[in-house]
PDB file of N, CA, C and O in Angstrom, chain B, residues numbered from 101:
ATOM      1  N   UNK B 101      15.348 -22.440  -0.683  1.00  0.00           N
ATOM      2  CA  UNK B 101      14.855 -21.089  -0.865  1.00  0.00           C
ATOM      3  C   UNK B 101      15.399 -20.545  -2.192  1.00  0.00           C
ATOM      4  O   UNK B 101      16.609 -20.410  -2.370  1.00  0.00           O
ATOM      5  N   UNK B 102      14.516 -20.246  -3.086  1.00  0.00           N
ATOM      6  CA  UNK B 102      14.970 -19.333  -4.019  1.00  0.00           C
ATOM      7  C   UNK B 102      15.753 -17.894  -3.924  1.00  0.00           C
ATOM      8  O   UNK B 102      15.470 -16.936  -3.205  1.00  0.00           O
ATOM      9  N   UNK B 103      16.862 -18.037  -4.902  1.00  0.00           N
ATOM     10  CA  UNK B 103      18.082 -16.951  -4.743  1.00  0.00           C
ATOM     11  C   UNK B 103      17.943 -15.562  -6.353  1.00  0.00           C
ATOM     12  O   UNK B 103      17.144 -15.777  -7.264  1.00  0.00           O
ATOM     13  N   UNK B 104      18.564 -14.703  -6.348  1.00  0.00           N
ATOM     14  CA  UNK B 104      18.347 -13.773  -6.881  1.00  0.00           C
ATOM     15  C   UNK B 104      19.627 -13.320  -7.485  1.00  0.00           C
ATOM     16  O   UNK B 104      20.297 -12.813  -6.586  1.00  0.00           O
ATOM     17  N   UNK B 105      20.153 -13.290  -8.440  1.00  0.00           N
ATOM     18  CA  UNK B 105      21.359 -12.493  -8.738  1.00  0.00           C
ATOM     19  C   UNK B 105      20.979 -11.543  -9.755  1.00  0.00           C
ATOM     20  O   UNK B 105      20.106 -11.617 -10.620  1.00  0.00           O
ATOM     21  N   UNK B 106      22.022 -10.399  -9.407  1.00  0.00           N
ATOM     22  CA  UNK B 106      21.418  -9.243 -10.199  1.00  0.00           C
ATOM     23  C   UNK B 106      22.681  -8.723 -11.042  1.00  0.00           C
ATOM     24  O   UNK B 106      23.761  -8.562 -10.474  1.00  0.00           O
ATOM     25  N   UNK B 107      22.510  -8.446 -12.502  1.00  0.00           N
ATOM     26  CA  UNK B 107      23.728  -8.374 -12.952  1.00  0.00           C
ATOM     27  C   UNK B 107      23.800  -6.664 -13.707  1.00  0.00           C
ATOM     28  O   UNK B 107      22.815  -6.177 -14.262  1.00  0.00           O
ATOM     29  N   UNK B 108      24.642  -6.205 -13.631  1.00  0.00           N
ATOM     30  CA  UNK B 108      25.093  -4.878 -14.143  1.00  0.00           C
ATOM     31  C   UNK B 108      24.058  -3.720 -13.162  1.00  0.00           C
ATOM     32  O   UNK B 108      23.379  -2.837 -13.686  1.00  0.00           O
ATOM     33  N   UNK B 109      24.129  -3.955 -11.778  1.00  0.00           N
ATOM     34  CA  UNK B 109      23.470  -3.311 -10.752  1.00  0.00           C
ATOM     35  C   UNK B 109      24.001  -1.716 -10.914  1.00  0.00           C
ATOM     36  O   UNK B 109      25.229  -1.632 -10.893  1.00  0.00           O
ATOM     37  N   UNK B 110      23.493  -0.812 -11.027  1.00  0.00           N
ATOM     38  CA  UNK B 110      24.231   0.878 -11.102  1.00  0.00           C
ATOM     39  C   UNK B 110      24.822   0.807  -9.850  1.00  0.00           C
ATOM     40  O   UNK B 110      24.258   0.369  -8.848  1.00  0.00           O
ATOM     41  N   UNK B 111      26.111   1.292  -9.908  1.00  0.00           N
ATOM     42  CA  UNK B 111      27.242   1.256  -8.358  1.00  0.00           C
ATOM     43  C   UNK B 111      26.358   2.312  -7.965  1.00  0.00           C
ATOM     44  O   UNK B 111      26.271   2.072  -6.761  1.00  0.00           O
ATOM     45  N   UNK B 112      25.554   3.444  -8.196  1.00  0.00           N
ATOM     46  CA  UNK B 112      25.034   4.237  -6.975  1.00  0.00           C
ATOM     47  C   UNK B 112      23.979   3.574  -6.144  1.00  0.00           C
ATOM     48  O   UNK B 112      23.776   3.645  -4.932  1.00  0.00           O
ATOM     49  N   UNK B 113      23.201   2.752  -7.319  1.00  0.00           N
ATOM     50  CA  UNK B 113      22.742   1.822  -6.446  1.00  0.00           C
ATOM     51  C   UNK B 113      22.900   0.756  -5.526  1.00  0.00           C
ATOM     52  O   UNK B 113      21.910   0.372  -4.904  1.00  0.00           O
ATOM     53  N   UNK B 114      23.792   0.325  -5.384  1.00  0.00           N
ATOM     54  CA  UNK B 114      25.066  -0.705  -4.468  1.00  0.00           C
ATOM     55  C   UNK B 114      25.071  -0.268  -4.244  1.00  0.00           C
ATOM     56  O   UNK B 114      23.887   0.015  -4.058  1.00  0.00           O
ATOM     57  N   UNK B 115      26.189   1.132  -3.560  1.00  0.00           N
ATOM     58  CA  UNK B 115      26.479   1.820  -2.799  1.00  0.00           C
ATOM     59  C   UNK B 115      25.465   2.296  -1.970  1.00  0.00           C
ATOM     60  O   UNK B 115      25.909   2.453  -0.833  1.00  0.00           O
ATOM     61  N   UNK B 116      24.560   2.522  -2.045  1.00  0.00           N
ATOM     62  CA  UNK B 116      22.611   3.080  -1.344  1.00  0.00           C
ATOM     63  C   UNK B 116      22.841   1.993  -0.521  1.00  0.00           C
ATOM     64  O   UNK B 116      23.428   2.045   0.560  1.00  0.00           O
ATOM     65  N   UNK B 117      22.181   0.607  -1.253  1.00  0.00           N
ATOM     66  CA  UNK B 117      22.072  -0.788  -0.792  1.00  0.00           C
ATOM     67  C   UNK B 117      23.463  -1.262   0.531  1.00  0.00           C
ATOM     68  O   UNK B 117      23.333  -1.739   1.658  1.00  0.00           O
ATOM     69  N   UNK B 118      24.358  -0.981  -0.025  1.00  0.00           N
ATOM     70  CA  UNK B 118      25.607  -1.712   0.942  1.00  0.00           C
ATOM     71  C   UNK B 118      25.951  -0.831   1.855  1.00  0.00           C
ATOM     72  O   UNK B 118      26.760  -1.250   2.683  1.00  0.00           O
ATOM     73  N   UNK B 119      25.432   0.749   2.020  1.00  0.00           N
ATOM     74  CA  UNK B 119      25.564   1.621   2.946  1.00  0.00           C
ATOM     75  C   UNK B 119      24.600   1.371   4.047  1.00  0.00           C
ATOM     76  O   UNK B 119      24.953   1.293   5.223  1.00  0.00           O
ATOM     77  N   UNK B 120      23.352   1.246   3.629  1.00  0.00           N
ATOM     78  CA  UNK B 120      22.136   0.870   4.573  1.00  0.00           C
ATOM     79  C   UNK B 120      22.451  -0.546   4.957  1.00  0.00           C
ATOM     80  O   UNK B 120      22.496  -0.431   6.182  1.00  0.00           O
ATOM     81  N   UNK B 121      22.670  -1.665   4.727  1.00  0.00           N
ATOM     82  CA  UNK B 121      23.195  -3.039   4.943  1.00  0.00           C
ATOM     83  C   UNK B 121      24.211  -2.515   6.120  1.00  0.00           C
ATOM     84  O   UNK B 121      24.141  -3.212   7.132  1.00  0.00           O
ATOM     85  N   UNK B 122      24.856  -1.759   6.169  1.00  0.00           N
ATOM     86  CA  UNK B 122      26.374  -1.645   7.243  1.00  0.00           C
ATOM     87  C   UNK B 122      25.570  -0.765   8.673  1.00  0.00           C
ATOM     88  O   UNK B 122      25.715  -0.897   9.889  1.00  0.00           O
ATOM     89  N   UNK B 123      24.512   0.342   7.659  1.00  0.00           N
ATOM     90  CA  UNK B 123      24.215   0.862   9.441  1.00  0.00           C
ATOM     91  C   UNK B 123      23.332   0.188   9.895  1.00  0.00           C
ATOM     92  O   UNK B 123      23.214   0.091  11.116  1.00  0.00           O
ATOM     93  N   UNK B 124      22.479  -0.453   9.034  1.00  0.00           N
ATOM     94  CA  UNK B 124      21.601  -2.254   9.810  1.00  0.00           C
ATOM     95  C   UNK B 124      22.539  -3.166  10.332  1.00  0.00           C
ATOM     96  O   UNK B 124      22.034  -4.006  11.077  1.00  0.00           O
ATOM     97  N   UNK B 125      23.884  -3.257  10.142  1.00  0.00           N
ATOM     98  CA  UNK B 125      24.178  -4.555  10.173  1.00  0.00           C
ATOM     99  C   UNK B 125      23.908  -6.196   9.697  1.00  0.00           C
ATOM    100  O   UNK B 125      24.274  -7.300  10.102  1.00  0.00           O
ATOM    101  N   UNK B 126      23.125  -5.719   8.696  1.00  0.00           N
ATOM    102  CA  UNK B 126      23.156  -6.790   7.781  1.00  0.00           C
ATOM    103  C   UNK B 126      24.049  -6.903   6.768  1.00  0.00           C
ATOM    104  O   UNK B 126      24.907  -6.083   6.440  1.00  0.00           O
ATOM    105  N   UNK B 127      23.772  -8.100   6.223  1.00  0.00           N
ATOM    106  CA  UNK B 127      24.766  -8.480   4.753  1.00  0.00           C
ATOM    107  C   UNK B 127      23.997  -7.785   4.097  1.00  0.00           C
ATOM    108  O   UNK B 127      22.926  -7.311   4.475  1.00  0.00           O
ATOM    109  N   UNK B 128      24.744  -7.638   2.583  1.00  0.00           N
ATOM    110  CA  UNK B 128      23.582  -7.146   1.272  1.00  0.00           C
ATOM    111  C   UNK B 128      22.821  -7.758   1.053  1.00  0.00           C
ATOM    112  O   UNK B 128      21.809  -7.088   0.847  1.00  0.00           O
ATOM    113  N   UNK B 129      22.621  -9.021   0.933  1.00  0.00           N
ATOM    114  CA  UNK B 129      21.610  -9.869   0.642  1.00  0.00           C
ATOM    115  C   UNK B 129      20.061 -10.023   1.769  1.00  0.00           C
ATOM    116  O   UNK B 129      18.942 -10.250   1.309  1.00  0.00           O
ATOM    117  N   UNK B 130      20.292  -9.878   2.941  1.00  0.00           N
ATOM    118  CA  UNK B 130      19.811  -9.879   3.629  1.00  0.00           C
ATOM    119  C   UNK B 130      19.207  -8.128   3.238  1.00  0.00           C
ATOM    120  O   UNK B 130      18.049  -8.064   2.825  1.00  0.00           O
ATOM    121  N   UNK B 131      19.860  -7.030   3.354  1.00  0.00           N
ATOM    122  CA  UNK B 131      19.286  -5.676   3.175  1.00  0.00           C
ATOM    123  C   UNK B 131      18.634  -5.791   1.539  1.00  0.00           C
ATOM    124  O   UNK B 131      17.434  -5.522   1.473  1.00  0.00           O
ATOM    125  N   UNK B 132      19.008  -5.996   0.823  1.00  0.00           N
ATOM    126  CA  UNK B 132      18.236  -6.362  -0.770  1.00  0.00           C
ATOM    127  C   UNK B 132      16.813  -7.231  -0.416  1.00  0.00           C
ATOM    128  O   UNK B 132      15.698  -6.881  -0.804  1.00  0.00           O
ATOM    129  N   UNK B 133      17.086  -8.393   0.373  1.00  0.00           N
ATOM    130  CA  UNK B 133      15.660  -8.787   0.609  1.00  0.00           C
ATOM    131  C   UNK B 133      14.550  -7.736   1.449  1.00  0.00           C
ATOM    132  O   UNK B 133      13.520  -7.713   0.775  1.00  0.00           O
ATOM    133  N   UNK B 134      14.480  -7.323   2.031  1.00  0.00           N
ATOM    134  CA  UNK B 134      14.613  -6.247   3.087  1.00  0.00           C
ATOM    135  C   UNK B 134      13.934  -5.216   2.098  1.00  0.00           C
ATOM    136  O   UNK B 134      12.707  -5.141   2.033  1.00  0.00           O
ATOM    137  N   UNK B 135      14.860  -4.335   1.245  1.00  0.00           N
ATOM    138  CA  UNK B 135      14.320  -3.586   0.544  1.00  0.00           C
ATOM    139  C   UNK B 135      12.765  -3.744  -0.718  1.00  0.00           C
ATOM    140  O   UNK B 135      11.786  -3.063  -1.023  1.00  0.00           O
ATOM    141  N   UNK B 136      13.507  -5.372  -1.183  1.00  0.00           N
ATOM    142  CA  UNK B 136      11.869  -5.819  -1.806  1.00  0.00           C
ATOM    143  C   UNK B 136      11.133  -5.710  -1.232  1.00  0.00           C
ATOM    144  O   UNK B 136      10.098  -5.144  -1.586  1.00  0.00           O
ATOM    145  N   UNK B 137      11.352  -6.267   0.072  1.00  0.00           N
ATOM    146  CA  UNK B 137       9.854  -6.703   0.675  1.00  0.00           C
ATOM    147  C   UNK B 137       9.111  -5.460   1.461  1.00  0.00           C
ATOM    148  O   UNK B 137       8.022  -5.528   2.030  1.00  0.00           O
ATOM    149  N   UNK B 138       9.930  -4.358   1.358  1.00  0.00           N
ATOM    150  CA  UNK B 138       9.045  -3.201   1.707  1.00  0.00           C
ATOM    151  C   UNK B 138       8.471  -2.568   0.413  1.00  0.00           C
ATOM    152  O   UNK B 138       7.315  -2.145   0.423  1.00  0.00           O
ATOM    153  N   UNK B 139       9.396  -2.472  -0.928  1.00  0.00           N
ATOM    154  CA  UNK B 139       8.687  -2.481  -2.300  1.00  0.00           C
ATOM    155  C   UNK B 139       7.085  -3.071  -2.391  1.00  0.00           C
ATOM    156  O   UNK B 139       6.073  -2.384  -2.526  1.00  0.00           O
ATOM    157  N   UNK B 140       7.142  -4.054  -2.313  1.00  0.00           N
ATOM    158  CA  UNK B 140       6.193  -4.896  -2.784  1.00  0.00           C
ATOM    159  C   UNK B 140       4.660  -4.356  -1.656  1.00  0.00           C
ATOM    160  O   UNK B 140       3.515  -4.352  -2.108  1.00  0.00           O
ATOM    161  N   UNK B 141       4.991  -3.959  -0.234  1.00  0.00           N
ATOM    162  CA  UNK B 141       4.373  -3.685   1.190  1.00  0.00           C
ATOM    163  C   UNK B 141       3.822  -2.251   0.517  1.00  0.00           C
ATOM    164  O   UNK B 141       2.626  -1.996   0.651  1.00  0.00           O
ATOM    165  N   UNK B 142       4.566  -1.443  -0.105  1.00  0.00           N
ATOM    166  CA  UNK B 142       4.447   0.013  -0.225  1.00  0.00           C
ATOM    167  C   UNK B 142       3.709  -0.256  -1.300  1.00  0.00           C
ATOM    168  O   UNK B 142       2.615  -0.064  -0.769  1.00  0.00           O
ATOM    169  N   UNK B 143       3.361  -0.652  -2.778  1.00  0.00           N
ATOM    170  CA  UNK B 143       2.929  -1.591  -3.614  1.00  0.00           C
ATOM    171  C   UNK B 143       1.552  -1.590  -3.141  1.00  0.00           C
ATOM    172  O   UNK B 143       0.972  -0.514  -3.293  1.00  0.00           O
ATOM    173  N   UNK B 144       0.969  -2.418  -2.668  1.00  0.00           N
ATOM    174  CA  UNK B 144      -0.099  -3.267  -2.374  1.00  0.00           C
ATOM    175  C   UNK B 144      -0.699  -1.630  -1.367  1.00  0.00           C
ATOM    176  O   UNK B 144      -1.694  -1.068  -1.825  1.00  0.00           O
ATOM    177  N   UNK B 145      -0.197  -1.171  -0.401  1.00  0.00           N
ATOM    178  CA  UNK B 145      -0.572  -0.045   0.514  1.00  0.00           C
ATOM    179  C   UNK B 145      -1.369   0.855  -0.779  1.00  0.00           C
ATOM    180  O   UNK B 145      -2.546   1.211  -0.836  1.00  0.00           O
ATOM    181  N   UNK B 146       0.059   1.124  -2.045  1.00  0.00           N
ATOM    182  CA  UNK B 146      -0.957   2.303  -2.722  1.00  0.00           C
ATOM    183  C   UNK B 146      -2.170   1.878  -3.318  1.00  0.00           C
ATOM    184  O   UNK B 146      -3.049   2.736  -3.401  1.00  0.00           O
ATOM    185  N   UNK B 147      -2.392   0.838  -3.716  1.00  0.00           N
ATOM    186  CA  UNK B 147      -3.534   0.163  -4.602  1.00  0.00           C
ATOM    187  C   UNK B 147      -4.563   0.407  -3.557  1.00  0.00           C
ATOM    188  O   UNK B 147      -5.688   0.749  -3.921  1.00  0.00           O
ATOM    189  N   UNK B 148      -4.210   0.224  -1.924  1.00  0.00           N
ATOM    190  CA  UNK B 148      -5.306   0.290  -1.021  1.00  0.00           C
ATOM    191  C   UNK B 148      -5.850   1.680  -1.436  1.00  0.00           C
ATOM    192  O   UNK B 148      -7.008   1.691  -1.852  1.00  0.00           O
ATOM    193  N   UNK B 149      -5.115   2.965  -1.377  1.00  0.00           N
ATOM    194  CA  UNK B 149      -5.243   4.307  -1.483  1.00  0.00           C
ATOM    195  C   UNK B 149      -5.950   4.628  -2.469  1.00  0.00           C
ATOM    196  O   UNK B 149      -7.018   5.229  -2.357  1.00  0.00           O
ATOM    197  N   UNK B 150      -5.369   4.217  -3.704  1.00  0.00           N
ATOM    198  CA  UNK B 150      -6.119   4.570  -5.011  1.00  0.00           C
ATOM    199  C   UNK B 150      -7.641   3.860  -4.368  1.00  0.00           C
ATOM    200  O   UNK B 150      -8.453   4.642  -3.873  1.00  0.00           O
ATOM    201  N   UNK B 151      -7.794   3.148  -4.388  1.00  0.00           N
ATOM    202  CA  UNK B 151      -9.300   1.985  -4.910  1.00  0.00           C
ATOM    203  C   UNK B 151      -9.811   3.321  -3.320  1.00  0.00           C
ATOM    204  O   UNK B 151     -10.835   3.965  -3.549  1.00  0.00           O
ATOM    205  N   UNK B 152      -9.348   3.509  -2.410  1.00  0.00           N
ATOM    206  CA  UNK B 152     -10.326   4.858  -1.309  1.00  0.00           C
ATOM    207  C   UNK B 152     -10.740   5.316  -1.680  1.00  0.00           C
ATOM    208  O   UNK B 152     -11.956   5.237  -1.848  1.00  0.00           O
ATOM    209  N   UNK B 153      -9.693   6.478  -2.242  1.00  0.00           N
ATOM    210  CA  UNK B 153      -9.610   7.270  -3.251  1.00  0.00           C
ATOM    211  C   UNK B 153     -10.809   7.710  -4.064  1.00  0.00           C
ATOM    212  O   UNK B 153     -11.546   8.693  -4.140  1.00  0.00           O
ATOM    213  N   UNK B 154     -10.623   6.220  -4.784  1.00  0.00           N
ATOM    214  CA  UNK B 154     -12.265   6.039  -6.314  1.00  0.00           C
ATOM    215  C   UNK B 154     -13.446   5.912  -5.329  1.00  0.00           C
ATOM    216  O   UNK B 154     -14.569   6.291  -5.661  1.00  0.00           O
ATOM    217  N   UNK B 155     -13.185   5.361  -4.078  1.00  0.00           N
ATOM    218  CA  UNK B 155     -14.602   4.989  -3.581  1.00  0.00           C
ATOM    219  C   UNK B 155     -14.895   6.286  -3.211  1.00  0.00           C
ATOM    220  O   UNK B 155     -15.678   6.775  -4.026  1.00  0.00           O
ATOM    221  N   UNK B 156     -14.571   7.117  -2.245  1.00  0.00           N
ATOM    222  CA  UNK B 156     -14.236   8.760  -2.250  1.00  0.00           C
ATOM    223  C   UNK B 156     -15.164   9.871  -2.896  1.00  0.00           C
ATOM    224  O   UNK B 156     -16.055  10.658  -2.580  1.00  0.00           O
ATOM    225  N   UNK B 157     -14.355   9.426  -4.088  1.00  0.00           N
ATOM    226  CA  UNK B 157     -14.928  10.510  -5.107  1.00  0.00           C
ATOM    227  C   UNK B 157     -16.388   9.979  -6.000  1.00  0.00           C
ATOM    228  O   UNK B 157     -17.309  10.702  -6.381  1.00  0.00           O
ATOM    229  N   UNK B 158     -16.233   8.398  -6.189  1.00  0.00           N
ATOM    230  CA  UNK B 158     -17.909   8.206  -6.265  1.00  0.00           C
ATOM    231  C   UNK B 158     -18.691   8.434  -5.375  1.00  0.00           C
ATOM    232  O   UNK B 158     -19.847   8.663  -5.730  1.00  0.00           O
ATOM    233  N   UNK B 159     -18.408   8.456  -4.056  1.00  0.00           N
ATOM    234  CA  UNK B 159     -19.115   8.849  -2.983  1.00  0.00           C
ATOM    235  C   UNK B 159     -19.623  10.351  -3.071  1.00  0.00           C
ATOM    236  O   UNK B 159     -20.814  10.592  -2.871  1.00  0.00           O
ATOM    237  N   UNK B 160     -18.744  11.329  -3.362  1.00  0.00           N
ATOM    238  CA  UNK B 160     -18.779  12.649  -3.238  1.00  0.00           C
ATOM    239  C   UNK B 160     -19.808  12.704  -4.599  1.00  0.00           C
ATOM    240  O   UNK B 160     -20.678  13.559  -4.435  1.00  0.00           O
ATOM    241  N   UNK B 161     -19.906  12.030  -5.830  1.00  0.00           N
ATOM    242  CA  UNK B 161     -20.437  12.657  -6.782  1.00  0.00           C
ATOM    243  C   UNK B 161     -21.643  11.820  -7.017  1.00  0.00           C
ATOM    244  O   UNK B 161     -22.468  12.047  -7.902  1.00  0.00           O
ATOM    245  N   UNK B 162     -21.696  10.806  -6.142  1.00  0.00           N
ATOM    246  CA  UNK B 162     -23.285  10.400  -5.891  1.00  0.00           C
ATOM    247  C   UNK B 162     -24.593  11.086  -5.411  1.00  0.00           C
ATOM    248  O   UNK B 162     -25.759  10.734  -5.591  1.00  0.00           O
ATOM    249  N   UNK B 163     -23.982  12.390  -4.610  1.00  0.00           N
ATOM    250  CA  UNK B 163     -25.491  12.822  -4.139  1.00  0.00           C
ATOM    251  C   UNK B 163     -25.957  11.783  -2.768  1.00  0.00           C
ATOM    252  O   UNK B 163     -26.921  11.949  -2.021  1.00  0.00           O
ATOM    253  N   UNK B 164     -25.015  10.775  -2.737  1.00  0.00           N
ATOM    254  CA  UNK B 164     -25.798  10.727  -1.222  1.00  0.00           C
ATOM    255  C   UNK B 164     -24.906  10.409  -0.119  1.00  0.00           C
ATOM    256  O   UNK B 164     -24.527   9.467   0.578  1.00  0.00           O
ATOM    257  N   UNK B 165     -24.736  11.839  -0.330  1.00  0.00           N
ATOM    258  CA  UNK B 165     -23.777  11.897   1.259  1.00  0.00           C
ATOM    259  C   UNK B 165     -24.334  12.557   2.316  1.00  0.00           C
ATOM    260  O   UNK B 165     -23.726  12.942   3.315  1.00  0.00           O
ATOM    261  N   UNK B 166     -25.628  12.697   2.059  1.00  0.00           N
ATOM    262  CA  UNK B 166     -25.974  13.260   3.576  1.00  0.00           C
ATOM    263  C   UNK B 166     -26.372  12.411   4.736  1.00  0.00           C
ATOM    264  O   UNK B 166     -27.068  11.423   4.971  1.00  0.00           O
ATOM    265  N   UNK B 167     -25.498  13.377   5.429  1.00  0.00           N
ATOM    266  CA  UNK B 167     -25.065  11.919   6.692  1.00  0.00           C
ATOM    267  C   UNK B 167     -26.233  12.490   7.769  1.00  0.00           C
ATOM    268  O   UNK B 167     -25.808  12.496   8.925  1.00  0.00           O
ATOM    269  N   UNK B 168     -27.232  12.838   7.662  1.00  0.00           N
ATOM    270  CA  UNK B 168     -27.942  13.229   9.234  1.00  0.00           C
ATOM    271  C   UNK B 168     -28.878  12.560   8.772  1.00  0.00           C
ATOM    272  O   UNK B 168     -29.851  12.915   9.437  1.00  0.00           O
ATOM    273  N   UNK B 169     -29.203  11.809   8.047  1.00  0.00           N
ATOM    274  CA  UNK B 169     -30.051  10.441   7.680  1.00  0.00           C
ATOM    275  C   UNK B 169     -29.601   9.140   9.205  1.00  0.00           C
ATOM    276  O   UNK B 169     -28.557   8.521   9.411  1.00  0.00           O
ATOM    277  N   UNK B 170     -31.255   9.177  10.188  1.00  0.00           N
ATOM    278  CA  UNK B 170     -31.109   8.199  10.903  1.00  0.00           C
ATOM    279  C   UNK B 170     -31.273   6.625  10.824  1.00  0.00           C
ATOM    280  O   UNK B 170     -32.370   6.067  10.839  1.00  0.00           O
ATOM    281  N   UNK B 171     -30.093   5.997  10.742  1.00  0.00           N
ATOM    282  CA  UNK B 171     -29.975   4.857  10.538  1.00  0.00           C
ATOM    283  C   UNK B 171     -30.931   3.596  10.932  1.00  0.00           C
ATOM    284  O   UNK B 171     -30.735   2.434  10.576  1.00  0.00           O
ATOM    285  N   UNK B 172     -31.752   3.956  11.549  1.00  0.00           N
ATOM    286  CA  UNK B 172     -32.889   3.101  12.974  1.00  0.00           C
ATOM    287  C   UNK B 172     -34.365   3.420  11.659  1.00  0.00           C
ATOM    288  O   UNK B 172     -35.227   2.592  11.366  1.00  0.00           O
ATOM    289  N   UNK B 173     -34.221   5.016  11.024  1.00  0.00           N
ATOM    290  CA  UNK B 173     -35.136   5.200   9.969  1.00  0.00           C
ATOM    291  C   UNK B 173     -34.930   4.300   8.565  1.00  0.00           C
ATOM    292  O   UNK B 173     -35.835   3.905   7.829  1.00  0.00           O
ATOM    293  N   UNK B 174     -33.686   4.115   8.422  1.00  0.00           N
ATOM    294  CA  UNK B 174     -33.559   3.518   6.883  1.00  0.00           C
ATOM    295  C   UNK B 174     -33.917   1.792   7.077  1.00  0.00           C
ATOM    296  O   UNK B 174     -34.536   1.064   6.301  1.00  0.00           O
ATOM    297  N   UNK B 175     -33.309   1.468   8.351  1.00  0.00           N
ATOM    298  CA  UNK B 175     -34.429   0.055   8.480  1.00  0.00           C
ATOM    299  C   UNK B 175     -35.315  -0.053   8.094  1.00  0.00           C
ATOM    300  O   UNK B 175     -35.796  -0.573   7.088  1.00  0.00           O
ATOM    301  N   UNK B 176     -35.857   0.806   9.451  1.00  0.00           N
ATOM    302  CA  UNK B 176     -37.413   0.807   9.263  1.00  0.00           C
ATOM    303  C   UNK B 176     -38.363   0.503   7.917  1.00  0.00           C
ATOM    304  O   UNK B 176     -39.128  -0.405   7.593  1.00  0.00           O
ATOM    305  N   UNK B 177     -37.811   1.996   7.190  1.00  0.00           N
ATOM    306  CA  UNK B 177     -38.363   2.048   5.928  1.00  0.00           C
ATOM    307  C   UNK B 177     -38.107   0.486   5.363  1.00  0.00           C
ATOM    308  O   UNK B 177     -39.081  -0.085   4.872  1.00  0.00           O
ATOM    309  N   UNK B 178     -36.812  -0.219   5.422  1.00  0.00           N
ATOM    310  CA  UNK B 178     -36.710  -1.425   4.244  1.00  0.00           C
ATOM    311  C   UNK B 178     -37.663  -2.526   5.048  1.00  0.00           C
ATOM    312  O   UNK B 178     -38.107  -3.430   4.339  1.00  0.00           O
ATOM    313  N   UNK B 179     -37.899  -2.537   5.977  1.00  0.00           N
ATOM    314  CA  UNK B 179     -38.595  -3.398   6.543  1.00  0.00           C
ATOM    315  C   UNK B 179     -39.956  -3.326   6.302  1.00  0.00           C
ATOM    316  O   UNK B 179     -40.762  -4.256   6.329  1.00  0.00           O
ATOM    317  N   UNK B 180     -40.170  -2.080   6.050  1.00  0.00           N
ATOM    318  CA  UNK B 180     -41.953  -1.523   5.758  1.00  0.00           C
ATOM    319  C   UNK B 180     -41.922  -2.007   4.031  1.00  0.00           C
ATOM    320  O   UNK B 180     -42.938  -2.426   3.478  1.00  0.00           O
ATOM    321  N   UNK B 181     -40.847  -1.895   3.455  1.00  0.00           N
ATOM    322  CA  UNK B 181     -41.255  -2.345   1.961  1.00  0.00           C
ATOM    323  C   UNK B 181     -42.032  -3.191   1.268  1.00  0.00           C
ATOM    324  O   UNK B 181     -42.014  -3.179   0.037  1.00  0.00           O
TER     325      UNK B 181
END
């Protein structure tokens, strides 16, 4: 398994890290992995948000958001094409 060392870490940051590690009961290393891997989780979540977001607001500034359009009709019609 690939390992990680981190050099000239800010002690407030250790201290964050090795405080949360003690009321988990983990080692630091174990809470440092821990903390990436919710980084990276939180990461990928906002990209979901943004790209909504854009779909969202092209939606809103398309003009076709009217939703009392019956769905059984818009077949229809493509089927009659």
């Amino acid at each position: 398994m690939p390992s990680l060392q981190i050099r000239d870490l800010p002690e407030h940051l250790y201290n964050v890290l090795a405080e949360r590690a003690r009321k988990n009961r983990r080692s630091l290393a174990q809470q440092a992995t821990i903390e990436l891997e919710r980084l990276t989780q939180a990461e990928a979540r906002n990209k979901r948000l943004e790209a909504v977001a854009r779909l969202r607001q092209a939606y809103d500034t398309s003009g076709f958001n009217d939703t009392t359009v019956d769905p059984v009709e818009v077949v229809r019609e493509d089927r009659d094409r």
